[in-house]
N, C-alpha and C positions, 0 to 999 in steps of 0.2 A: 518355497515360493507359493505364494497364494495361488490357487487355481480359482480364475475369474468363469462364475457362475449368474442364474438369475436373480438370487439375492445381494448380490454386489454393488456396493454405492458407488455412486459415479460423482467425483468432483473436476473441479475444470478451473480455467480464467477464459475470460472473455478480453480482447486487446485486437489494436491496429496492428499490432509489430508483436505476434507470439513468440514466445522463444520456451525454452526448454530447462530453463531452472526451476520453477516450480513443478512439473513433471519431476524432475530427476528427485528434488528434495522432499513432494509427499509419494510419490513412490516407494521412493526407500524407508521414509517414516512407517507409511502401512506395512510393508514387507518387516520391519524392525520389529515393532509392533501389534502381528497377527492381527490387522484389522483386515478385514474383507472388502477392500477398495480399492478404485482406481483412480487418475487425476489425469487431466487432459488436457492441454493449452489451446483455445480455437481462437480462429480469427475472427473478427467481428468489424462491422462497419455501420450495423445498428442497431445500437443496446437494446432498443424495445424487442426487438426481433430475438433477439438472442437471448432473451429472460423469459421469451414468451415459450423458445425452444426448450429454455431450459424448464419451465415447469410442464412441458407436454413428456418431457424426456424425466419428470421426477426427480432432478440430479437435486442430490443433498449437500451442495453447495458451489460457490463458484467466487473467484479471486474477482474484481473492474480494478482496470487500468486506465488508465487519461486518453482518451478526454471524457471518459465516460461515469464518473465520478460523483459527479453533480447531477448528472443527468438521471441515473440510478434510481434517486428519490421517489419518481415519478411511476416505479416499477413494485416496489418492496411495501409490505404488508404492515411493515413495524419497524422501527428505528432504535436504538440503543438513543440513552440519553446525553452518550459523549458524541454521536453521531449527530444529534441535535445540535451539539455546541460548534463543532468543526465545521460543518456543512459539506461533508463530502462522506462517500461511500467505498472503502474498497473491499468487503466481504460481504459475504449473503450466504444464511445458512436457510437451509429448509427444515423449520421447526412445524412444520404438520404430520399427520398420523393417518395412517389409513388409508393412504393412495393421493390425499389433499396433499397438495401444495401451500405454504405459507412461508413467505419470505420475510426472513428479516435482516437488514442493511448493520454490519459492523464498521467501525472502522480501527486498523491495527497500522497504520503507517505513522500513525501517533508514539506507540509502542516503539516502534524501529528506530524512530528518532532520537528519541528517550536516551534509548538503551548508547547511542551515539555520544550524543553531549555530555552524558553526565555523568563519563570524568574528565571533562574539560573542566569543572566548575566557574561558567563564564556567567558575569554578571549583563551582558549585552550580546544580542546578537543582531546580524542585518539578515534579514531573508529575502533574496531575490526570488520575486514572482508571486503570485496570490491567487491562485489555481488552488485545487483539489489536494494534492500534495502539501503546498504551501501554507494550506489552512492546518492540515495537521499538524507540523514541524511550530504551528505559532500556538498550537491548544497544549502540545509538550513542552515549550517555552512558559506558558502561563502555569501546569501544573510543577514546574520546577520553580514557580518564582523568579526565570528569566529574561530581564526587560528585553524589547525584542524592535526592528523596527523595519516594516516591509516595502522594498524598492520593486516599484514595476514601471512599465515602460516611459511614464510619464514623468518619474523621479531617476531613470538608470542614471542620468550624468551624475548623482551624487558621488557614484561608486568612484571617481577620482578625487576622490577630497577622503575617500575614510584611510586614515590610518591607525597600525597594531590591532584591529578588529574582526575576531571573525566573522564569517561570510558565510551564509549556506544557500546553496545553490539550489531552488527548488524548483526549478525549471527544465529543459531540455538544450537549452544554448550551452557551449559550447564556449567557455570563458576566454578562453587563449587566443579567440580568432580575434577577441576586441582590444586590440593592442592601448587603447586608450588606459586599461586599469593594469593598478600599480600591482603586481603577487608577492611585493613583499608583504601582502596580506595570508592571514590562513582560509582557506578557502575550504569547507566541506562539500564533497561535490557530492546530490544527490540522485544522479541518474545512474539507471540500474547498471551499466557497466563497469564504472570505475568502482574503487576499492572501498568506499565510504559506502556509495550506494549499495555494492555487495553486500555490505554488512549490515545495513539495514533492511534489506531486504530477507534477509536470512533471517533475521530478528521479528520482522513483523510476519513472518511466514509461521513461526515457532507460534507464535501467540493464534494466528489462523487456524494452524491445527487443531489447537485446547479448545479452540471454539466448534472446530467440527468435530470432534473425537470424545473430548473432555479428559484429555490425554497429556498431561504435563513432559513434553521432550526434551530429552537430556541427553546433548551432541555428545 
């Protein structure tokens, strides 16, 4: 077990609702890996605050979770060029030297998605919501070449007219409560507790790590 010293990088997520899977999976990656780090889940209620903490605290990277996303932008030093296309944030690595600080915004829930769909090999898909999340799952859609088409509040009623189409949920709702839609659809559900969501999440965490490590992980 790594013995946490003063040279020890500090990574983290910033979220309304922390939970403890990123903890448990770059834990065990650093411990796997003899890297000299630690990873911490905090709670947050205002991104500025908590990117301002994080470069007084030097931490060499840190996960955003929704709603925090978008907001990110407004914080980070340099942007990736996929980060540009997607319009959303959810990695920040600290590429400075010397005690600086310099952030720059990834995004890897693009990655997780990917990694999801594509062995479905679907020629359409419908995506509920157009959020932070929802932009990525539509920038993986486009780098697959998969027509794609995005239902949010003001188009939900379609979702009773689609039939044999899959669905990806890139929202927080809670599909089953709206007894209006039909589930003989397929349905990817992308919220981090169900099984899809797990699996993307574990996906995009893998690619998070290479970006803070430069460290290719192999479950």
């Amino acid at each position: 077990m790594i013995k946490i010293n003063k040279d020890t990088k500090l990574y983290g997520s910033f979220s309304e609702t922390p939970g403890n899977n990123g903890c448990n999976f770059f834990n065990d990656a650093f411990e796997k890996y003899g890297i000299d780090a630690i990873y911490k889940s905090f709670y947050s209620k205002d991104i500025k605050k908590s990117i301002e903490a994080a470069r007084t605290l030097n931490m060499a990277g840190f996960a955003i979770s929704a709603p925090f996303k978008i907001l990110t932008f407004d914080y980070v030093n340099e942007i990736t060029p996929n980060v540009g296309y997607i319009g959303s944030i959810n990695t920040v690595k600290n590429i400075g030297f010397n005690g600086q600080t310099f952030f720059k915004g990834f995004n890897t829930d693009w990655i997780g998605a990917k990694k999801i769909l594509e062995p479905l090999n679907l020629d359409h898909l419908y995506i509920l919501g157009d959020g932070g999340f929802s932009k990525a799952v539509q920038f993986a859609c486009t780098i697959m070449k998969v027509k794609f088409e995005v239902i949010t509040r003001e188009t939900w009623s379609k979702l009773e007219t689609i039939q044999d189409s899959y669905i990806f949920n890139a929202t927080p709702i809670k599909l089953e409560l709206d007894t209006s839609i039909s589930f003989s659809n397929n349905i990817i559900d992308g919220r981090p507790h169900t099984k899809s969501g797990k699996a993307i999440a574990l996906e995009q965490a893998k690619a998070q790590f290479k970006i803070y490590t430069g460290v290719d992980y192999d479950a």
